[in-house]
N, C-alpha and C positions, 0 to 999 in steps of 0.2 A: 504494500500500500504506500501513498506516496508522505505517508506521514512519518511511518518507520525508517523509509529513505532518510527522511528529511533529517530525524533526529539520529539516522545512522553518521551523516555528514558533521554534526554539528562539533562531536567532542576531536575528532580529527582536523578540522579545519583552524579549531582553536590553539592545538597543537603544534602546528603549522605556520600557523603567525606566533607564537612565541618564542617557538626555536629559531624563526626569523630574525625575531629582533632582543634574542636572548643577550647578545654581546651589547647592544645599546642602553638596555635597560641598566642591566648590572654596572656600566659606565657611570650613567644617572645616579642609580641608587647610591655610590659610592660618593661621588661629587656630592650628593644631597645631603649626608649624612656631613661629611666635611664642613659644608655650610651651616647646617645644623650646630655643629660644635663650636663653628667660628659664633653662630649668634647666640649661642649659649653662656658662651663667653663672655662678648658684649653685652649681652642683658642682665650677668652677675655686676658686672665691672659699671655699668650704668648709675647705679645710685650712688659710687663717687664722683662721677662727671659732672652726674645734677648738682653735686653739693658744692664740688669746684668750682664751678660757671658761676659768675656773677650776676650773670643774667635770671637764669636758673634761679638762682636763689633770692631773690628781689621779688620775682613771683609768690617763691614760695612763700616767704616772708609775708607777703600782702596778705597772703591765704586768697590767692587767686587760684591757685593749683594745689595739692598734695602731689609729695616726693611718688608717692604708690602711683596718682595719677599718670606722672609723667612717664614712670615705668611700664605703665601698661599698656600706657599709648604706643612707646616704643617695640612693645613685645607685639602690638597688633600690626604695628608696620611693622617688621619685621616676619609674622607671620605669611603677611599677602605677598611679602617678597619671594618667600618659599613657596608660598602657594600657586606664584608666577613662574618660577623654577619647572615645580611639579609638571605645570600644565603644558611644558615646551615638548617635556618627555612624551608625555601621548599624544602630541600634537605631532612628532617625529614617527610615531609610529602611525600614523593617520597617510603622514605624506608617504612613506617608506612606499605603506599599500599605494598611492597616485602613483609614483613613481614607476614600480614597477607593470600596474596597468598601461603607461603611457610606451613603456619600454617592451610591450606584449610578452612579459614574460609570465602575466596568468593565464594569457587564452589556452594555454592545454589542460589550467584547474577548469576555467569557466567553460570551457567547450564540451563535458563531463555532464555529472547529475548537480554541479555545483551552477548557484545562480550567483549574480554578481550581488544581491542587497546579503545573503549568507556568507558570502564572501566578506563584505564589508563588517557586517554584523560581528564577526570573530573580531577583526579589527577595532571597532569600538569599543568592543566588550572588552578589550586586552589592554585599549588606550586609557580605559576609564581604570580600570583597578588599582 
């Protein structure tokens, strides 16, 4: 039936785009965590800065701001940074798939029982994780 097809294809095609872009990720992953430590770092080292800065502290003094404040403003910029990081990685795995569509080196997957949105589907699914 062509449902059993369908869900025959799906855990192999997922397979297929990961071993694709196993070497990318794991690149990502590595950098990511690097980043990760370096802003770990700076977000320890932070509430001496605040206190340093004359600026900084002239706020806080007003009680315009709390020290925590300012901290966590930073830690949320610094989050969406990461989070801009994160999203290049699946977006590389997004293009990889164009790429090699433009390059026909899927028409002998899609020429098969394989359709192009299943195709893609593994790809987003892989990009998203």
């Amino acid at each position: 039936s062509p449902l059993s097809a369908a869900s025959a294809t799906a855990l192999p095609l997922f397979r297929l785009t990961r071993r694709l872009n196993t070497q990318s990720l794991i690149t990502w992953a590595f950098g990511l965590t690097a980043i990760g430590g370096t802003f770990g770092y700076l977000a320890s080292s932070m509430a001496d800065v605040f206190a340093s800065n004359p600026g900084f502290a002239k706020l806080i003094a007003a009680g315009q701001v709390t020290r925590n404040e300012l901290i966590f403003e930073f830690l949320g910029m610094l989050l969406k940074l990461a989070g801009l990081q994160a999203a290049v990685a699946g977006a590389q795995v997004v293009m990889r798939f164009h790429k090699e569509e433009l390059e026909y080196r899927l028409e002998p997957l899609l020429a098969g029982a394989v359709s192009r949105q299943r195709a893609f589907g593994a790809v987003v699914l892989l990009a998203s994780a």
